[in-house]
N, C-alpha and C positions, 0 to 999 in steps of 0.2 A: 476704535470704540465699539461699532460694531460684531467685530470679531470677540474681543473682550466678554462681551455679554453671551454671546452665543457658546462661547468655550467656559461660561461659568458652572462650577459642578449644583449651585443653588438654584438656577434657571435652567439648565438641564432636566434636573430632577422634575421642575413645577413642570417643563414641558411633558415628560412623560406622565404623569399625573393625570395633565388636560386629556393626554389620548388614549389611557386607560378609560375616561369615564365615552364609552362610546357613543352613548346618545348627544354629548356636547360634543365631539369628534363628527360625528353626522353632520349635526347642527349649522357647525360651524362648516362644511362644505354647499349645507344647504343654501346658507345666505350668504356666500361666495357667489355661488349659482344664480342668485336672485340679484346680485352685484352686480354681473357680468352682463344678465338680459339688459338689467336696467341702461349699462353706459353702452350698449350697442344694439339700445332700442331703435335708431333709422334704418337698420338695417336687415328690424325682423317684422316692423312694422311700417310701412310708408305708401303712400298712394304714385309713389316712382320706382322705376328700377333703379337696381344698381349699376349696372352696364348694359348698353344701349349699343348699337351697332347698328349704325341707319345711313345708308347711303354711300359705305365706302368709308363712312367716317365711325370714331371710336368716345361715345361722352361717356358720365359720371354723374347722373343726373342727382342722385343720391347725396354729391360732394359738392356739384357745382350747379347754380342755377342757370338753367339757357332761356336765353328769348326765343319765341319759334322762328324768328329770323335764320337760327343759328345752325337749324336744320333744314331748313330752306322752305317752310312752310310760311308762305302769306296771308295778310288779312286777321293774322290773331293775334289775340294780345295777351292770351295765356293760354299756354302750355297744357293738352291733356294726354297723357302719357298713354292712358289706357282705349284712349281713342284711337291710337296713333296705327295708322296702315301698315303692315312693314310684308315686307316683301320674302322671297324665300333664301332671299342672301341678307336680308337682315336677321338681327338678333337681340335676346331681351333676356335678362337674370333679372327676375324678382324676388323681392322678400317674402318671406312666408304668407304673413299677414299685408296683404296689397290696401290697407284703408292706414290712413294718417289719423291722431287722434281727434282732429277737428274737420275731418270729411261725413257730411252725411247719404246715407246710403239711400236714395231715390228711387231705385227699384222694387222695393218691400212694399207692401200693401200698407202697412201701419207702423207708426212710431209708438212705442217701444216694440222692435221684433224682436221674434224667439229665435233661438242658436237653429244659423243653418249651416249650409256648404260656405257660402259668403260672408257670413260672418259668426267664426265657429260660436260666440258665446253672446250671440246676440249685438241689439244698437239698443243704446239707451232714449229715450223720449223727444232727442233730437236725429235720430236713425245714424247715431256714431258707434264707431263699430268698440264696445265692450273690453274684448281682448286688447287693441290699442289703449286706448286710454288707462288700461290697467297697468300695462307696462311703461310707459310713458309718465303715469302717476305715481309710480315706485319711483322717478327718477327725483321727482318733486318732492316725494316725502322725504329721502334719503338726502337729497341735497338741505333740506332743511335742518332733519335732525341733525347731520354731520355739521353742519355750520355752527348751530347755536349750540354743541356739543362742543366745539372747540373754542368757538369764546367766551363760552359761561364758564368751562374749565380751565381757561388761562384767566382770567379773572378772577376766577374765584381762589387755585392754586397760588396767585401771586401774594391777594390782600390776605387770604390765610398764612402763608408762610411769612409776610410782614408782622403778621396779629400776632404769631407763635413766638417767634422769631426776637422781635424786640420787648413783647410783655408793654407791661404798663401803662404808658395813656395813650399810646397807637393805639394796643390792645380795647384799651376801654373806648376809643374814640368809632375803633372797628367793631365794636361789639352793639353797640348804638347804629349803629348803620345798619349791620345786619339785621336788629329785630325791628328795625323802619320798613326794609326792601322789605320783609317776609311778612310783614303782617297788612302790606296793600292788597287788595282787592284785583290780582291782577288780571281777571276776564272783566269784570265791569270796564278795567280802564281800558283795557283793550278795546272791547264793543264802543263804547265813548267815543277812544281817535279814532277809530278806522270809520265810523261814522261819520265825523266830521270830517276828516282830512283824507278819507278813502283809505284803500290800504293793497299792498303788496307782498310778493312774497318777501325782498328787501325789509320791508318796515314790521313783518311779522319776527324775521331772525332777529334784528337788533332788538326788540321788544323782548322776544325771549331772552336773550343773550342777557339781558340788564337784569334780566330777574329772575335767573335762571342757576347764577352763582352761589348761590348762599348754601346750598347745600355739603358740597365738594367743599366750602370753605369751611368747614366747623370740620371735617375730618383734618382737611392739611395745616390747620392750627393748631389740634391736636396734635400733630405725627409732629409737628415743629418744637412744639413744646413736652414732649416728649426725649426727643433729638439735642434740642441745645444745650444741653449741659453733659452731652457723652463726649469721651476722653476723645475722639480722635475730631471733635469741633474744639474741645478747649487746644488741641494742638497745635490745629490751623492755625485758630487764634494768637496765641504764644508767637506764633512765628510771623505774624505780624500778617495774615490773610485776610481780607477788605471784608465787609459783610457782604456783600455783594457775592464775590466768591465761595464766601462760606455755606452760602444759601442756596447759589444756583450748581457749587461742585462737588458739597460734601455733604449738605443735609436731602436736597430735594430727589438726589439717585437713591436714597435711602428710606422715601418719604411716598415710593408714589405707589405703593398698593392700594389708596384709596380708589386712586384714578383709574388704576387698570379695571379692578375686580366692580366698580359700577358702572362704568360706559356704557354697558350693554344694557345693562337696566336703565338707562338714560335716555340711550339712542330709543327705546322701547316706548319709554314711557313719551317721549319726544312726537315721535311717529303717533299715537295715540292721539297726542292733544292736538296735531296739526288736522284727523281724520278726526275730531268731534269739532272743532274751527269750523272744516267746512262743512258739515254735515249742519249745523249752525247757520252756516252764509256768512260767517265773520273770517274765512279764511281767503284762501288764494283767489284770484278774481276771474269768474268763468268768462271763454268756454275752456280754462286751463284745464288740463286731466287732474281730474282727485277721485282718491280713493272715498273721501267723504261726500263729495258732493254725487257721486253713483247711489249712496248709502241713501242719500237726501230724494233723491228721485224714487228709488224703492219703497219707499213710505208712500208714496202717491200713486204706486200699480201694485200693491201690496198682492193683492186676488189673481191681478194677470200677466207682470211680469215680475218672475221669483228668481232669473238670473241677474237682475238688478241689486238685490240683496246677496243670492248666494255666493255668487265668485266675487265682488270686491270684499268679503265676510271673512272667504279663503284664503284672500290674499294678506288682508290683514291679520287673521288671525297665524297663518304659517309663519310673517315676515315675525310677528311678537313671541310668538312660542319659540324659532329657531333663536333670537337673541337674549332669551329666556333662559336655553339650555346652555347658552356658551356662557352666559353668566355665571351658571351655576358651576361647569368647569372650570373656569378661572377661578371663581371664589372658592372649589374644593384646592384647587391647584397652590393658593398664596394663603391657604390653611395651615398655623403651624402647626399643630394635630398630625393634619396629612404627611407634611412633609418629614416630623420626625419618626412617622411608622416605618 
């Protein structure tokens, strides 16, 4: 199947397209790049090494947690890595960044510090080190967007292509539903639960996810209703092919330019609402790293700490502008304009 697609001379062409337009070509290594920090953020940020070499013996501190028992250190009951004596036959690989998002840095005169040696971009008003919690908070927004991006688009992909699909009182039944979800109030209801019944990042995705559908669903009802009455569905059908099959083998490979060419504007706009959540205090529940809740402390040292606003500002703004421009490539890429020049 795989192969199939890749050796298609129509998918060939879009790809070349995409990497004609350079800046989405960029783009799109940019936040690769910001992928990659993200899921191997213990390893650029942590207050442990990676490899330890103490005593003749070889840990992981990084991968596995030890009791100081385990090093032969008595009388404690937790582990401090950077206290640790080592000898000149021991040995220690650090990450770049030696602070964890939720250490505060006690040697500074004042909370909120300015970017030093120690912590290149500053501690926020808790004396936590800045650059952590940045990378650590891409991991949190990303895992949100990517979640509720994949089950508001399989939800919404499915009851649209049911809406397009069969027509008439599905259709009308679907179509009442839709303008119910989208016409709620979905920040009051949200501020309401998570008030009452507190709130997580869990019960933030599914929140999204339920009301997140309706958009994606008005395009693949169209593309379905579009689709089912071309010659090579009435064929299937003739030959006696389930709807089921009809839908998931022969209309929806045929159906998903929706899906590709807005993701990126999704995942974007996703990332956005999760950084005004917290910036709010209705989002994920501190002291978890957010890009919003840095934004939120910034407001309160506005005069005297200005790395509190500018680098999560940065970050936000690079992560939305690079999935801005790979939208834009894709959407020139599944132009039929483009592709018949």
């Amino acid at each position: 199947m795989i192969e199939k697609i890749t050796k298609n001379p129509l998918t060939l062409k879009r790809w070349r397209i995409f990497k004609s337009r350079k800046i989405s070509w960029v783009a799109s290594w940019v936040f690769l790049f910001f992928i990659c920090v993200s899921l191997s953020a213990e390893l650029l940020a942590n207050n442990k090494p990676i490899i330890l070499f103490y005593q003749g013996s070889l840990f992981f501190p990084i991968f596995k947690e030890y009791h100081p028992t385990d090093l032969g250190i008595q009388n404690q009951n937790v582990l401090n890595y950077k206290k640790l004596s080592l000898s000149d036959k021991d040995f220690s690989l650090w990450p770049p960044i030696t602070w964890n998002p939720y250490e505060s840095n006690l040697e500074v005169k004042r909370f909120p510090s300015p970017p030093s040696l120690d912590n290149l971009l500053g501690t926020d008003d808790r004396g936590r080190d800045v650059f952590s919690r940045l990378i650590y908070g891409y991991r949190y927004s990303m895992s949100f967007a990517f979640c509720v991006w994949l089950l508001s688009y399989l939800t919404g992909t499915l009851l649209g292509a049911l809406m397009g699909y069969f027509g008439g009182l599905i259709d009308l039944i679907g179509q009442r539903v839709v303008e119910i979800v989208e016409s709620l109030p979905s920040l009051v209801i949200l501020i309401t639960i998570t008030t009452v019944f507190g709130r997580s990042l869990t019960f933030i995705i599914i929140f999204f996810s339920i009301l997140s559908w309706v958009t994606i669903s008005f395009y693949m009802r169209a593309e379905f209703l579009r689709l089912r009455k071309r010659n090579f569905v009435e064929a299937s059908r003739a030959q006696g092919q389930s709807h089921i099959g009809i839908i998931f083998k022969h209309i929806l490979p045929n159906a998903m330019n929706p899906i590709i060419t807005f993701s990126p504007f999704t995942l974007a706009g996703l990332i956005g609402s999760l950084v005004i959540l917290d910036y709010l205090g209705f989002g994920l529940i501190p002291p978890t790293p957010s890009w919003g809740e840095l934004l939120s402390q910034s407001e309160k040292y506005i005069t005297t700490a200005w790395w509190l606003a500018v680098y999560p500002s940065l970050a936000l703004f690079s992560t939305l502008l690079s999935l801005t421009f790979i939208g834009n490539g894709i959407r020139d890429a599944f132009d039929p304009k483009q592709i018949e020049n």
